[in-house]
N, C-alpha and C positions, 0 to 999 in steps of 0.2 A: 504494500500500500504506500504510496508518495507522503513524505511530509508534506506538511501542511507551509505555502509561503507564508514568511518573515518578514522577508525585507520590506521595504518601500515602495517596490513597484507594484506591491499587490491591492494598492488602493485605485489603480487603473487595468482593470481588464481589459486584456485584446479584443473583446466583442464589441466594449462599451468605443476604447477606441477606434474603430475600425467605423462604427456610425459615427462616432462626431467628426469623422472629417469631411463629410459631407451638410456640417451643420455649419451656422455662424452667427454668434451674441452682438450685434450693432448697437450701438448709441443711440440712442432717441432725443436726447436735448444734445443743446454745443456745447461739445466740451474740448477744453483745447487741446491740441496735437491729433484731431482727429477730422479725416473728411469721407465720409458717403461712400462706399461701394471701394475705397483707393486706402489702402495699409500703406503708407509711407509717412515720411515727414513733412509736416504744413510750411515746413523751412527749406525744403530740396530748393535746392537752386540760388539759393543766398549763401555768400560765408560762412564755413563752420565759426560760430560761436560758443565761448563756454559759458556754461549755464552753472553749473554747481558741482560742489565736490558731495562724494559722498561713501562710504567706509566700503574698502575691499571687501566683496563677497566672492568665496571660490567658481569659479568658472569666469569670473572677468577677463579683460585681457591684463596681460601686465604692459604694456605697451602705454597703457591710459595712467598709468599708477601717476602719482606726482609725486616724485622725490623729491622736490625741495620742503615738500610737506612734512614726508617722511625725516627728512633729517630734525626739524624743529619738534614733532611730537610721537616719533618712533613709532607710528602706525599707518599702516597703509590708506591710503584715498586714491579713487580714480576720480578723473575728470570726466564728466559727463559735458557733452554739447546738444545743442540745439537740433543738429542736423538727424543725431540719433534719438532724436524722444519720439513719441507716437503718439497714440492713448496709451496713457498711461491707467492701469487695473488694480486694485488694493482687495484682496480677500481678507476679510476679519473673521477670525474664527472663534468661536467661544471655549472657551477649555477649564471653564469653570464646572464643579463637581455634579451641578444638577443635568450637567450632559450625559453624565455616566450611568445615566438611569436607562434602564430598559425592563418593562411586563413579561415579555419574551422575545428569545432572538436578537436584534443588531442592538449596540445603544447608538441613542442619538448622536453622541462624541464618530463613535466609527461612520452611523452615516452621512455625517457632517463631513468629515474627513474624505470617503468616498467622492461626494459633490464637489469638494473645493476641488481634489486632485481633477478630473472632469473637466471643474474649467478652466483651472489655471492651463489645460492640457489645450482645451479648444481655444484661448486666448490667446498666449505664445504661437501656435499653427496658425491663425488670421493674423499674426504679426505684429500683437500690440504687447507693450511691456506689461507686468506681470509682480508683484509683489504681497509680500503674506504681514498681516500681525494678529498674533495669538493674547488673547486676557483673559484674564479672571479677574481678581480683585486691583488689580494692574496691568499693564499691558509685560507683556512675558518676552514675545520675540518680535522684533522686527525687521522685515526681509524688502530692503529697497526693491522699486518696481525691476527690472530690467525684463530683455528683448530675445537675448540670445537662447536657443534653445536648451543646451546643457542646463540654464538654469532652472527647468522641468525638477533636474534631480535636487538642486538645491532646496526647491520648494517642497517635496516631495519629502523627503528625508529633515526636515522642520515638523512639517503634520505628522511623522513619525514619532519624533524624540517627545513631541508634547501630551503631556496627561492631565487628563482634569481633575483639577482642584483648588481645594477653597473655593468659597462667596464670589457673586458675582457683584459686577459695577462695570453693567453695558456703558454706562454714561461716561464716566472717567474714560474710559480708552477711545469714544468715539470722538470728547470734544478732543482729546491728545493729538490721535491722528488729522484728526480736522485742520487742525494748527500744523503739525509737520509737513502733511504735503500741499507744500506750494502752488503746484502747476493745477489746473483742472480736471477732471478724470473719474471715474466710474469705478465706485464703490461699491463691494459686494459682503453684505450683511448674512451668516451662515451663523447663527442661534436657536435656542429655543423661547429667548427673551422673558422668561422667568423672574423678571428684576421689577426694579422701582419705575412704576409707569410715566413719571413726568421725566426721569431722567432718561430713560430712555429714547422719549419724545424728542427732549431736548437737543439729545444728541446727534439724533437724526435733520434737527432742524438744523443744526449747526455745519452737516455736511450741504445741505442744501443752499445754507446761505454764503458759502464757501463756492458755491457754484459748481457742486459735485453729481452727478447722475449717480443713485442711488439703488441697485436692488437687493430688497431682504428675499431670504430663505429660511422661513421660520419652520426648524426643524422639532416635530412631537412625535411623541408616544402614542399609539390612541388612545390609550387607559386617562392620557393627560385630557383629553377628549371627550371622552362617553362615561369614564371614573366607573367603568362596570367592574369591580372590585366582588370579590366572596363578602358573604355576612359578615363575618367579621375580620379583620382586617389590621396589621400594625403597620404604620406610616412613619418612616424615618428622612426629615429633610437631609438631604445630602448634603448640603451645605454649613448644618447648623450642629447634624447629630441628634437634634430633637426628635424623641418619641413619641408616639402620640397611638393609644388602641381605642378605635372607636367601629361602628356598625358604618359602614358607607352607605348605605341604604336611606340612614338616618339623616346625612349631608350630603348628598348626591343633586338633588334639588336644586338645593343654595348654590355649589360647588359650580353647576354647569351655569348658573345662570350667572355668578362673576365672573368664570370661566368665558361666557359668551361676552360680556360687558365689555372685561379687559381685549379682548381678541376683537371687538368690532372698534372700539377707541382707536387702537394701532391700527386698523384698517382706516379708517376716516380722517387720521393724521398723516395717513404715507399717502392718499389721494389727494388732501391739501396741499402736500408739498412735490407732491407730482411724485412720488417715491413708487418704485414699482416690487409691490408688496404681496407674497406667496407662502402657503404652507406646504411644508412634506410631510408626509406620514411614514414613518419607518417600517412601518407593514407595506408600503408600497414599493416595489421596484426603485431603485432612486436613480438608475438610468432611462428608464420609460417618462418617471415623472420628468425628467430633467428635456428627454426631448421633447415631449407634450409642451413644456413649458417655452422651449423654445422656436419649435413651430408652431405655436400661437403667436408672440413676442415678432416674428417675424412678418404673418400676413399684418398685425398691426402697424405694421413700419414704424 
């Protein structure tokens, strides 16, 4: 019988891949470094310009390093220019403990993981830069966008090392990011947002007024959903360790009806802000949902 894969690449199946290269995630508002139907730079044909430094990651070139950098603070930078930026892409993943939940079968954390790998996969292939940050109760890792393909594995082997835990604070990492990247570019939201509902808002709004194209992937349970739970029942928050033995029967009711409260609020807040807003369900196929979702995204132009 075959071991079971380990490594990194097994959060991109040959099948999955072998359909999405005949798919492709577009932009819907302007964001810059990006034009219609043409993966290149909005700058082709002007001076290479530098644009910013920003910390070696493995697969760079070293040709780009800047050693005079290096000499004054003993770490590597490359120079990034103009000619090479695109769309630039930011995957936010959630790796906070309440990911790690699962009724039966995947948790949320691994189909999270699954999805981002997916698109970081199809975004790189249409030729746009690509970048990861992982949080919990802070932001954990941060992976600058870039272009070139090898950085597939760099990305890949990030969603690996990281494990969820501790408390969440969707908010703190989204106004962070918000503020770090500079340039304009499409932001993709992979939680189950479990967190403080205005902060979360907040944060969202912050990407937007920042001038970001935003899409969430709100990743659940169904149980987090329908709460069809046995008579009786012991309920442990992940994040807290608190216990709690009661009849779900008894708060099944209530449960689904703030349950719906909160899940139509973040619907009506990511339509105000133009945020293009989706649930997964981990009972579901998460490559079917994903193309479902992008051939819809697509006849809407």
């Amino acid at each position: 019988m075959p071991e079971p894969r380990t490594d990194y690449l097994r959060f991109l199946e040959p099948e999955t891949v072998s359909r999405l290269r005949s798919l492709e995630l577009k932009a819907r508002l302007v964001v810059e470094g990006f034009i219609i139907g043409l993966h290149r730079s909005p700058y082709h044909g002007f001076s290479v310009e530098f644009a910013e430094h920003r910390q070696y990651m493995p697969g760079d070139s070293i040709k780009n390093i800047d050693w005079k950098v290096f000499g004054k603070t003993d770490r590597y930078y490359v120079k990034e220019f103009e000619e090479e930026t695109n769309l630039k892409c930011y995957i936010v993943l959630d790796c906070s403990a309440s990911m790690n939940y699962t009724s039966k079968g995947i948790t949320k954390f691994d189909y999270a993981r699954q999805l981002a790998a997916s698109l970081a996969y199809l975004m790189l292939r249409q030729q746009d830069a690509v970048g990861l940050l992982t949080y919990d109760e802070k932001i954990r890792r941060f992976v600058p966008a870039r272009m070139a393909r090898p950085h597939l594995n760099v990305l890949l082997k990030e969603m690996d090392a990281a494990m969820p835990s501790l408390k969440t604070d969707s908010g703190s990492a989204f106004h962070e990011l918000a503020e770090r990247v500079k340039r304009r570019g499409l932001v993709i939201i992979i939680s189950d947002l479990l967190d403080d509902y205005d902060k979360i808002v907040s944060g969202i709004k912050h990407f937007r007024h920042k001038r970001h194209e935003v899409i969430i992937f709100r990743v659940l349970d169904p149980r987090e959903q329908d709460f069809n739970f046995p008579l009786e029942a012991r309920f442990k928050d992940m994040e807290t360790g608190e216990i709690i033995l009661t009849n779900p029967h008894q708060i099944k009711e209530s449960y689904q009806e703030h349950f719906a409260d909160f899940t139509e609020g973040l619907k009506s807040e990511s339509r105000r802000a133009l945020v293009d807003f989706n649930t997964f369900i981990t009972t579901d196929s998460y490559d079917r949902a994903l193309f479902t979702y992008l051939a819809r995204r697509s006849k809407l132009g």
